[in-house]
N, C-alpha and C positions, 0 to 999 in steps of 0.2 A: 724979196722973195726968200721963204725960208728951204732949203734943200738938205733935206737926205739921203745919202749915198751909201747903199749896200753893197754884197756881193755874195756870189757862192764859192771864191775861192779863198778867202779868209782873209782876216783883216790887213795881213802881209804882203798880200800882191800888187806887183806893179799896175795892174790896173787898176786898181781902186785909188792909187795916189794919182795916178794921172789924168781919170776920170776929174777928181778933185781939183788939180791944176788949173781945170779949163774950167768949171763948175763955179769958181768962186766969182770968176768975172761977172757972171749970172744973180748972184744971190748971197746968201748966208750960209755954209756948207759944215754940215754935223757928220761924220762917221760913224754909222753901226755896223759889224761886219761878225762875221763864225769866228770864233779862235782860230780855228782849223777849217782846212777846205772842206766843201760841199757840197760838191756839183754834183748832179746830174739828184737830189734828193728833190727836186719836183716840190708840189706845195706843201710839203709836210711839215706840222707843227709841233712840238714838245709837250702834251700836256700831261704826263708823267711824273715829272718832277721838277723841280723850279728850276729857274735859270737864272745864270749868274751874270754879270754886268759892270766889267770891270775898262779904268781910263785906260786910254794904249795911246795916246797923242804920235799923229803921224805925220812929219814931212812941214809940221807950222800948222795941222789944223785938227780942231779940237776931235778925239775920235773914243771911240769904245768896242770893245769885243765882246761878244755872249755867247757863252757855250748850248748855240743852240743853231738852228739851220736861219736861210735867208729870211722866210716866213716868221718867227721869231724874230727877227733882228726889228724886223718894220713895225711889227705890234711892241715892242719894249721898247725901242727908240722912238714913239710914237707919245707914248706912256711916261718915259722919264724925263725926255725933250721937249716934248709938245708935239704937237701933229706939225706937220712940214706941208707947207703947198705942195711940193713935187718929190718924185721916190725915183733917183736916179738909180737904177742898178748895174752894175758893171764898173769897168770895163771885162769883159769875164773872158779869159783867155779860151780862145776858141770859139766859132760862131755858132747860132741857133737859130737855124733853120727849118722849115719845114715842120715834119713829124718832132724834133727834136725840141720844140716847145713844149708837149708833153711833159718829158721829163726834165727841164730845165728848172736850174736852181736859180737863176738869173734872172729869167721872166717869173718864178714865183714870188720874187722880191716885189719888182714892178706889181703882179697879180694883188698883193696882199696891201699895198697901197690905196691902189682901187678900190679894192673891199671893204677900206677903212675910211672910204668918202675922200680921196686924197687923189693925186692922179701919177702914176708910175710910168716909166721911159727905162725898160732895158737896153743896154747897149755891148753887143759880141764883135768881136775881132780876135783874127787866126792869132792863136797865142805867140808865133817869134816877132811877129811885128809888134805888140805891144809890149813883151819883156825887152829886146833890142832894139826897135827904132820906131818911140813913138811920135818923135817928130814929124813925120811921112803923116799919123792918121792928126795929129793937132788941130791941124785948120780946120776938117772935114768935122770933128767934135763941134768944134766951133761955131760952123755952120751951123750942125745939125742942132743944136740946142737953140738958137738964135731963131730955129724954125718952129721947131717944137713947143718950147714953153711958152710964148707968149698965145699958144692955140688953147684954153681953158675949157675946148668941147673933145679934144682928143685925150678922154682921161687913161687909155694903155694904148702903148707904141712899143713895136720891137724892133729896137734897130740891128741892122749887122754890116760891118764895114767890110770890105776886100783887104786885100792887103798893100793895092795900092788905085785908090779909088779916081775914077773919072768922072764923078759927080754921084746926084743920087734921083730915085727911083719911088713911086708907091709903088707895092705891091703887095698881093695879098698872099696866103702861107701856100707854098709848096704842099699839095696832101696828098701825091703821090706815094705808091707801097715803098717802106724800106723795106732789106731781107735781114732781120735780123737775125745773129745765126751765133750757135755757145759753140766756139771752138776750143777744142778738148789739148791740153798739153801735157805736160809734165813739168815740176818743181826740181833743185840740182836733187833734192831725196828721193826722186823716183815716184815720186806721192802726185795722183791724178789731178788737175787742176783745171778750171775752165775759163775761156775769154768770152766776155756777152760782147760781139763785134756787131756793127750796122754799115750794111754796104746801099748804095742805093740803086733799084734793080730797074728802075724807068727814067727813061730821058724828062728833064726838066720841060716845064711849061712857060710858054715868055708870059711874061708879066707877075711872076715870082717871086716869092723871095730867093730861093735859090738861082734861078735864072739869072737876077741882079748881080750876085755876090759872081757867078760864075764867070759873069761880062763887065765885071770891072767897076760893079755900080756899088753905093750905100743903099740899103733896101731899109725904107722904111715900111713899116706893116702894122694901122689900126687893127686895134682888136676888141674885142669886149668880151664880157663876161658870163653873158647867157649863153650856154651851149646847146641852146632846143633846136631840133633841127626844124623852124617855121613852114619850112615847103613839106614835109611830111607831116609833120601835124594839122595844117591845113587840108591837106589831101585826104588823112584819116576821118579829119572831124568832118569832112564835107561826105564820105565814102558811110561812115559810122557816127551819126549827129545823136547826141546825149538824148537819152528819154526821160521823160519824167514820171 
């Protein structure tokens, strides 16, 4: 199996090596990653100006950096590698939850997989367990890959670990309201500056993604790629059927 492993916080992070660690038991593992971090830049792509694509060899295994986002990483690495059976993305410090799929750099990796006929597994955990003790989430990777990839019909999964996991869970994405709310501060010059924070203003729903993560579980959560909402458009086209 050939594997590719991205990320959105740039080719440097301890997750994305330790993702790899477990990864290689699995298969063949290539690195593409941002020079620099990326997060929360959602599935956005580069086509502005080219992008550059240079070796950065990580930790014993063969890797590359591109000064472009996750999305970029999977389409170049795809192009100059070969297509890869599977698009690991992560380990990305901090989970992605809920609404925060939207704007995740993480799950765009994985997304952009899928897009390109290939099948993509983001993977989030709270960032001090995976900079200081990823021994604790090891086995549970482990696991979770032992489950996932041999499944050829779950072509996007989004995993998110606890921090210290008691197994794991399906469940589907949290779509409860966040509050997201720009709190206004100040710089040491005095000069107005603003924080985009996101609080969560409803109790979780069981069988969550969130719910999981909150109860100690690994939440895994198919997804796909059409976002039509089927029950309303059914409802319309039956309310308002096409004329000819």
């Amino acid at each position: 199996m050939r594997i590719l492993i991205v990320n959105d916080d740039g080719v440097y992070s301890p997750g994305i090596a330790a993702l790899a660690s477990v990864a290689k038991e699995f298969g063949d593992v290539t690195i593409v990653a941002p020079d620099v971090e990326r997060s929360s830049t959602g599935h956005a792509v580069t086509h502005s100006r080219p992008l550059s694509y240079r070796r950065t060899p990580i930790a014993g295994f063969e890797a590359f950096r591109v000064d472009g986002t996750p999305a970029d990483c999977v389409a170049v690495g795809f192009t100059v590698a070969g297509k890869a059976d599977v698009v690991l993305s992560g380990i990305n410090l901090g989970t992605n939850l809920g609404n925060s799929m939207w704007h995740s750099g993480t799950l765009a990796g994985a997304k952009q997989a899928a897009l390109m006929g290939s099948r993509g597994i983001a993977l989030s955990a709270p960032a001090p367990v995976v900079e200081t003790s990823f021994d604790v989430l090891r086995p549970h990777v482990r696991r979770v890959l032992a489950t996932l990839l041999p499944e050829e019909n779950l072509t996007l999964v989004n995993v998110n670990f606890p921090a210290e996991p008691r197994g794991s869970l399906w469940t589907r994405q949290s779509v409860r309201h966040y509050d997201g709310k720009v709190v206004p501060s100040k710089d040491p010059m005095g000069r107005s500056h603003y924080w985009f924070a996101v609080f969560p203003i409803e109790e979780t729903e069981e069988g969550t993604d969130r719910w999981a993560a909150e109860h100690g579980y690994v939440s895994l959560t198919p997804l796909r790629l059409d976002l039509t909402d089927h029950e309303a458009l059914a409802a319309r086209q039956k309310k308002d059927p096409a004329r000819s």
